[in-house]
RODO-2510 file (C-alpha; in nm, 4 decimals, decimal comma):
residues 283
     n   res          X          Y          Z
     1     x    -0,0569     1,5740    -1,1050
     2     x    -0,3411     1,4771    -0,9195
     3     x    -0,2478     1,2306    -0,5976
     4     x     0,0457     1,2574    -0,4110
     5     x     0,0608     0,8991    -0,3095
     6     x     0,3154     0,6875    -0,4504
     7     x     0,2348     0,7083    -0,7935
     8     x     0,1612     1,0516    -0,8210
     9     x     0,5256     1,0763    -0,6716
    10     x     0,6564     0,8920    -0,9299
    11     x     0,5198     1,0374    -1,2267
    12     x     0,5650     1,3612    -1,0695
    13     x     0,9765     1,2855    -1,1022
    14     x     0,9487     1,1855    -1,4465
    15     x     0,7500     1,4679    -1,5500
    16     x     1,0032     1,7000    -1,4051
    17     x     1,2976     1,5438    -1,5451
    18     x     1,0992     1,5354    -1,8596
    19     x     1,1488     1,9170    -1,8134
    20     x     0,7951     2,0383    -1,7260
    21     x     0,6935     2,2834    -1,4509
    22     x     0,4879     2,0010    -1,2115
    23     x     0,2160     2,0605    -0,9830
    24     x     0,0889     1,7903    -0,7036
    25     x    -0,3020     1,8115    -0,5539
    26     x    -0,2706     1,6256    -0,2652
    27     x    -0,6058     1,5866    -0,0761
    28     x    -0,4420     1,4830     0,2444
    29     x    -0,3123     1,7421     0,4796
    30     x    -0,1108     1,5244     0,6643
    31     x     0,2309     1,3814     0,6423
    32     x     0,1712     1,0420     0,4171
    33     x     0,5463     0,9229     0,5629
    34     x     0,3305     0,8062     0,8637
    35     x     0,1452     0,5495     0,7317
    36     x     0,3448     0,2533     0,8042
    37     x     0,1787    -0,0212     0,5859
    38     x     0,3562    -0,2953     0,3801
    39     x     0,4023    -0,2532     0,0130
    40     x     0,6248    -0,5309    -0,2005
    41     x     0,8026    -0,4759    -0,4650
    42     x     0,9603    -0,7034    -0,7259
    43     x     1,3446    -0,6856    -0,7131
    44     x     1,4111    -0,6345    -1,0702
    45     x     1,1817    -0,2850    -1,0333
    46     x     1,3633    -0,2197    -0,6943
    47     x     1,6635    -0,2599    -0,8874
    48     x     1,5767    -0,0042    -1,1385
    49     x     1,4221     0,2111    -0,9651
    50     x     1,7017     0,2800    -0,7039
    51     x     1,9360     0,2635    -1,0420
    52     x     1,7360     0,5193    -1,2531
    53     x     1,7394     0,7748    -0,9239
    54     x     1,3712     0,7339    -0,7973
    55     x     1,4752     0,5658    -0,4810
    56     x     1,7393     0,6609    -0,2293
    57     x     2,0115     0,3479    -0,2222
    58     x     2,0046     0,4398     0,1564
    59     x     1,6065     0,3442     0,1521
    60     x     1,5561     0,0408     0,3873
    61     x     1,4219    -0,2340     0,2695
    62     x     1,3927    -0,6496     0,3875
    63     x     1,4373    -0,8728     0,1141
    64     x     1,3722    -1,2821     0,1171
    65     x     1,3437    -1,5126    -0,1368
    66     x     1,1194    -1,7709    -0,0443
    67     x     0,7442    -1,7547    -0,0239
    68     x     0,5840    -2,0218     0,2004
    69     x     0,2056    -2,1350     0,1747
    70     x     0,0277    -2,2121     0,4951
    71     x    -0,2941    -2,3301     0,6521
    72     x    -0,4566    -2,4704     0,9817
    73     x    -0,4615    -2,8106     1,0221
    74     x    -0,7967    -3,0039     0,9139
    75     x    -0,9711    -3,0025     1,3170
    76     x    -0,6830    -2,8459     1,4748
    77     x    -0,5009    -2,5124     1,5797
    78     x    -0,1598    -2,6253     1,4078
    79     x    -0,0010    -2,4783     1,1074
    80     x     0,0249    -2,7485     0,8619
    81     x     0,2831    -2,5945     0,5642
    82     x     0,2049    -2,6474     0,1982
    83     x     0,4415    -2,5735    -0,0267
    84     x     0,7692    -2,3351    -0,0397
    85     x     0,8887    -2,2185    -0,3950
    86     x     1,1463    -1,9693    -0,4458
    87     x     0,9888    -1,6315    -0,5055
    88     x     1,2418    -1,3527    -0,4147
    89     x     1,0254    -0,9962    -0,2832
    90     x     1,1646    -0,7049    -0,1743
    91     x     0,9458    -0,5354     0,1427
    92     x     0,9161    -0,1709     0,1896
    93     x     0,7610     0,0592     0,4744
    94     x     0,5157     0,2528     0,2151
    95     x     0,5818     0,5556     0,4055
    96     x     0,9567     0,4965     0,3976
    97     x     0,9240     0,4296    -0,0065
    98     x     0,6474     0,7640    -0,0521
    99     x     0,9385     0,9780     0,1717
   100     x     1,2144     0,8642    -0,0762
   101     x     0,9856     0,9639    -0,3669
   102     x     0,8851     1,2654    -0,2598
   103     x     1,2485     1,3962    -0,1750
   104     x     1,3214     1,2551    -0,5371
   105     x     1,0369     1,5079    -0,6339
   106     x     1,1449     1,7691    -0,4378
   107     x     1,1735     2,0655    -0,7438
   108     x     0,7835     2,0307    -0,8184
   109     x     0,5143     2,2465    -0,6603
   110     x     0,3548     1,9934    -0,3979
   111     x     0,0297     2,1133    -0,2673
   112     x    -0,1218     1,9638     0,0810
   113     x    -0,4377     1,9806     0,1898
   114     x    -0,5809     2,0133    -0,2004
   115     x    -0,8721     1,7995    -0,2887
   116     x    -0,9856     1,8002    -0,6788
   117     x    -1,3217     1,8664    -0,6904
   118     x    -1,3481     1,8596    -1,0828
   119     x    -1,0743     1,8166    -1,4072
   120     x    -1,2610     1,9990    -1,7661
   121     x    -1,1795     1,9703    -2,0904
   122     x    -1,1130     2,3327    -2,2764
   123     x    -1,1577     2,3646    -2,6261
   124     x    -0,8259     2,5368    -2,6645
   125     x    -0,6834     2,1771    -2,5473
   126     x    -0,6099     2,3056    -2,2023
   127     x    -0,6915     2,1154    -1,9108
   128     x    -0,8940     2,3053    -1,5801
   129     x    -0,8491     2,1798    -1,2388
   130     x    -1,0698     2,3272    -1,0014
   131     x    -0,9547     2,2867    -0,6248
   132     x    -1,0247     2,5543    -0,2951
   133     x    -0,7211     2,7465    -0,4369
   134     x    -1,0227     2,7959    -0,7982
   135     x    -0,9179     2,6743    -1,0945
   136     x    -0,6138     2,6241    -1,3088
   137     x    -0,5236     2,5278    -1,6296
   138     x    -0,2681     2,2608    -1,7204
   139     x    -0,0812     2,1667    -2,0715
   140     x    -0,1056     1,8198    -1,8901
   141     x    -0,2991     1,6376    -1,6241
   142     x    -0,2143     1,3018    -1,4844
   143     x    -0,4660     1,1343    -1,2570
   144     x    -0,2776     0,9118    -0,9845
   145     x    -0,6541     0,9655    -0,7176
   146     x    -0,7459     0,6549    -0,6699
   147     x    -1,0288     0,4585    -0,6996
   148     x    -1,2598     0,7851    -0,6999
   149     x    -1,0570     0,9554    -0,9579
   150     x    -1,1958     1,2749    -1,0960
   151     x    -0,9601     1,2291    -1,3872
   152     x    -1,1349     0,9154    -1,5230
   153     x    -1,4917     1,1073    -1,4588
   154     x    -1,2982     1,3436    -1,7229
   155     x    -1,1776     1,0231    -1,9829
   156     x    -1,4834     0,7684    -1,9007
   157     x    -1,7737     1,0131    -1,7927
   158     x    -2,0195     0,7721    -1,5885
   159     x    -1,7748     0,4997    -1,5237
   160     x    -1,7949     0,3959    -1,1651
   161     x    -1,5907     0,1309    -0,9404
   162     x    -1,7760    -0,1616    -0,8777
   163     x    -1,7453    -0,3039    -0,5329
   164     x    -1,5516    -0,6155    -0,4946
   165     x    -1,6998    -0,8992    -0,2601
   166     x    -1,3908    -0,9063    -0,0217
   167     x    -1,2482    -0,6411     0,2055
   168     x    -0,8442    -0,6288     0,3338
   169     x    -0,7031    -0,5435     0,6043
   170     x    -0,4172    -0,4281     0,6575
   171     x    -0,1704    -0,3917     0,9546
   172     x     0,1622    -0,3136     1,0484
   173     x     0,2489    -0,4015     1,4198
   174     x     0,5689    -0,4404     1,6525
   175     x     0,7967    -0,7911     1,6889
   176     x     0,7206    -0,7780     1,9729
   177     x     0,3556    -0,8717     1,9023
   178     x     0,5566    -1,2312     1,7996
   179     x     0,6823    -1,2739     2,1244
   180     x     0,5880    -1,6207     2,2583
   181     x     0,5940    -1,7411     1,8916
   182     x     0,9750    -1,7819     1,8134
   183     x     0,9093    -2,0587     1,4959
   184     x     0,6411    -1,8389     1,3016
   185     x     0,9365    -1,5199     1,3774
   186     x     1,2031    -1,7189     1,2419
   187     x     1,0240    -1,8173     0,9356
   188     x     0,9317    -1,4738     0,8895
   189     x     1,2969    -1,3461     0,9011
   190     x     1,3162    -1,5645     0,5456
   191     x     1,0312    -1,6015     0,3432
   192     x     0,6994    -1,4370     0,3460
   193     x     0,4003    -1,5946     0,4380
   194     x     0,0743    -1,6935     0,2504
   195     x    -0,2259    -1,8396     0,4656
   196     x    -0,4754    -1,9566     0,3145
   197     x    -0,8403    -2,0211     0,4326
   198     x    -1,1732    -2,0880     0,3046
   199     x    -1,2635    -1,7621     0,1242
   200     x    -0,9943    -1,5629     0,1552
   201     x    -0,5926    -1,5481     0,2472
   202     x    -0,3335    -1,3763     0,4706
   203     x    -0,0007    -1,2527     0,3366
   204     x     0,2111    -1,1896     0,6074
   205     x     0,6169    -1,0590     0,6351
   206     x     0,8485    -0,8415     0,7684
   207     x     0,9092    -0,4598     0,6565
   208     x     1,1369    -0,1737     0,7816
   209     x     1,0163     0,0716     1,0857
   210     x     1,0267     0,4130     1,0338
   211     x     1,2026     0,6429     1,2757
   212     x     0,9027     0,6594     1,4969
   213     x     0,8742     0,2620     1,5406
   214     x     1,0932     0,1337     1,7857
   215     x     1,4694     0,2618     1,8513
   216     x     1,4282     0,5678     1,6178
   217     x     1,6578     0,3681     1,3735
   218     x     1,5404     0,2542     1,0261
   219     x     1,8288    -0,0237     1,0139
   220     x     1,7659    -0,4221     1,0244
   221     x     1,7506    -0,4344     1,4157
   222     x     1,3827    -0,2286     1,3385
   223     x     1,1530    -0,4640     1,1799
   224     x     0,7632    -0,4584     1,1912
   225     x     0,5381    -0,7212     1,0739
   226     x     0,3046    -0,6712     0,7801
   227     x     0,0142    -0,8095     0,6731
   228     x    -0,3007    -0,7835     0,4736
   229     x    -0,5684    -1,0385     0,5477
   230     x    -0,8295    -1,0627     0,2439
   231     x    -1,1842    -1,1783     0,3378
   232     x    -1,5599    -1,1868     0,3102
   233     x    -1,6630    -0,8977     0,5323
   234     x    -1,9177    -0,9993     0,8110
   235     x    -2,3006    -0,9444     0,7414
   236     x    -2,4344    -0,6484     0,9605
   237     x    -2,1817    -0,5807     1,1184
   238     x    -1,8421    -0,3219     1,1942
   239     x    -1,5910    -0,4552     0,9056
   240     x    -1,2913    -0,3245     1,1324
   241     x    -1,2372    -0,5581     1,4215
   242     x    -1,3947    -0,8505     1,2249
   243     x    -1,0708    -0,9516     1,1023
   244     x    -0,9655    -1,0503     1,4488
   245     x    -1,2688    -1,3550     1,4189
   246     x    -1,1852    -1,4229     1,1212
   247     x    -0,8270    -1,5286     1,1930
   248     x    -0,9572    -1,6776     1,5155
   249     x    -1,2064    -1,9201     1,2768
   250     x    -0,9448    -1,9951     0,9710
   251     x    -0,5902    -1,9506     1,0828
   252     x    -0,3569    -2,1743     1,3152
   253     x    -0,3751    -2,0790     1,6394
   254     x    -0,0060    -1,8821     1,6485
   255     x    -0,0986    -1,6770     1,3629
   256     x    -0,4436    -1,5253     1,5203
   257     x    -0,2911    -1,4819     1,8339
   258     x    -0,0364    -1,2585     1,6340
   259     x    -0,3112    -1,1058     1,4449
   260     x    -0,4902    -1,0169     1,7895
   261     x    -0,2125    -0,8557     1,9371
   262     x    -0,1737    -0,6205     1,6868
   263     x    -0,4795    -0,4953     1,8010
   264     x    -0,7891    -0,2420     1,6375
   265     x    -0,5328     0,0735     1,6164
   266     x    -0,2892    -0,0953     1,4274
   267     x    -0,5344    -0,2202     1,1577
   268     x    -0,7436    -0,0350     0,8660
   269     x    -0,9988    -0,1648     0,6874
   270     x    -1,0292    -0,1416     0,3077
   271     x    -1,2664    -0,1569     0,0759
   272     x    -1,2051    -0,3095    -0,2736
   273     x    -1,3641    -0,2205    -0,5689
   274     x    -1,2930    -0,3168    -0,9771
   275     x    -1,3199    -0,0915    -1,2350
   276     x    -1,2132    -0,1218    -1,6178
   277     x    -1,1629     0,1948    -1,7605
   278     x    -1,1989     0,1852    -2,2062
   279     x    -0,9073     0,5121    -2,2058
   280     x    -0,6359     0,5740    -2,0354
   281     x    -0,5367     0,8921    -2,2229
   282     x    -0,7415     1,1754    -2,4390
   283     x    -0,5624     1,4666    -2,6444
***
C-alpha cells in the first residue's frame, strides 16, 4: 500500500481481512492524527463504515441535517440567506477519522518516514517498490499517493495532473474565534454553511477537537470550526494569507471577521489539480 492517509488506511484493513500480509509506505514521518482539518462524510457511509468495523463507534463525530446557502448583501456587510434544504452530513476531525483507521489497521506493517520513489512492472508479474529501505517486491500494489502518485506513472506512464484554476483553503480554528458572533455560532450548531461569492464559495461547520484542542476531551463540549474557502488565487502574489482579502471583499462582514481570527497558522493552502486517469488497474 502506498499512502497512509485515509485511504491507504482503508484499503489497508480490507486487504488484511482479505487475508494478505500488508505493507504501508508512508512518506510522512510525522503523526497524521495532528492534522485537524474537516472531512464530511455522508451518513449512510458513516453508517457502514462504523457497522462493517472500519470506524470505532466511540469515534466523535457532529452531525446536522440542514445545509444553509449564504451570501453578502448586494452593497452591504450583512448576510442575506438563500435557501435551506435538508441535507443531513456527518463532520469528522480527519485526524480523529485517520487515528480510528489506523488502529483498525493495526496487524499490517506501517512504515513512517517512507517515500516511493518508483513502482516497476516485473515480467514474472511481481510488482517492485523501490523506497530508502531498496526495493521490494509485492503480489499486489495499491496506490492511495495522491495527486503525484507513482502508481499511476506505473498504469498511465506520462499522465500528469493538470492544475485547476482555483486554490482552497482550509482551516480548522477554536469557538472561540466566534466569540462576538453568537447568530452565525448558533446556526452553525445545526446546519452547515455554504457562502457563496463571485468566483468561488466557503463551506463552513463544526467538527470534533482532538485531545490537544481545548479541554483534552474529544466529547460535544470540544467543537472547532471548519472550513475550506475555494477561490481564484491572487496574481503575483503569496496564495496563503490571501484568503483573509478574499473573505474581507466577498463575504458578510461576521463571516471574514471569523475567517481573520483564525489567523495564518491555522490555515493551509492547497493546490488543486484534475487528472483523468484511462486505468485504474493492470495484471
Amino acid at each position: 500500500m502506498i499512502g497512509g492517509s485515509i485511504a491507504g488506511c482503508a484499503a489497508a484493513v480490507a486487504g488484511s481481512r482479505a487475508g494478505a500480509d500488508v505493507t504501508v509506505y508512508e512518506r510522512s514521518a510525522a503523526e497524521l492524527q495532528d492534522r485537524g482539518f474537516g472531512i464530511v462524510i455522508p451518513p449512510p457511509l458513516h453508517e457502514e463504515l462504523v457497522g462493517s468495523g472500519y470506524l470505532d463507534t466511540d469515534m466523535p463525530t457532529a452531525p446536522v441535517g440542514t445545509r444553509v446557502w449564504l451570501t453578502r448583501e448586494p452593497g452591504g456587510r450583512s448576510a442575506r440567506e438563500l435557501a435551506r434544504q435538508a441535507s443531513p452530513v456527518t463532520p469528522c476531525n480527519w485526524g480523529l477519522l485517520w487515528r480510528s483507521l489506523r488502529a483498525s489497521a493495526g496487524g499490517v506493517r506501517y512504515l513512517r518516514g517512507q517515500p516511493v520513489a518508483s513502482v516497476r512492472h516485473e515480467s514474472a508479474g511481481l510488482a517492485v517498490i523501490a523506497s530508502t529501505r531498496g526495493e521490494e517486491a509485492y503480489d499486489v500494489v495499491v496506490g492511495a499517493d495522491g495527486h503525484a502518485s507513482a502508481t499511476r506513472q506505473l498504469l498511465a506512464p506520462g499522465l500528469r495532473p493538470e492544475p485547476a484554476p482555483y486554490m482552497v483553503w482550509r482551516g480548522a480554528i477554536p469557538l472561540g474565534a466566534l466569540a462576538g458572533h453568537p447568530r452565525e455560532l448558533d446556526l452553525l450548531r445545526g446546519a452547515w454553511v455554504t457562502l457563496g461569492f463571485p468566483g468561488g464559495h466557503g463551506i463552513f461547520y463544526l467538527i470534533p477537537g482532538g485531545p490537544q484542542d481545548g479541554d483534552g476531551s474529544t466529547g460535544a463540549s470540544n467543537r472547532l470550526l471548519a472550513y475550506a474557502i475555494y477561490g481564484r488565487p491572487p496574481e503575483g502574489a503569496e496564495p496563503g494569507p490571501y484568503v483573509q482579502e478574499l473573505a474581507k471583499e466577498h463575504f458578510p462582514a461576521a463571516w471574514a471577521d471569523i475567517v481573520a481570527r483564525g489567523g495564518r497558522r491555522a490555515t493551509a493552502c492547497h493546490p488543486v489539480a484534475d487528472v483523468q486517469a484511462p486505468r485504474v488497474a493492470r495484471p
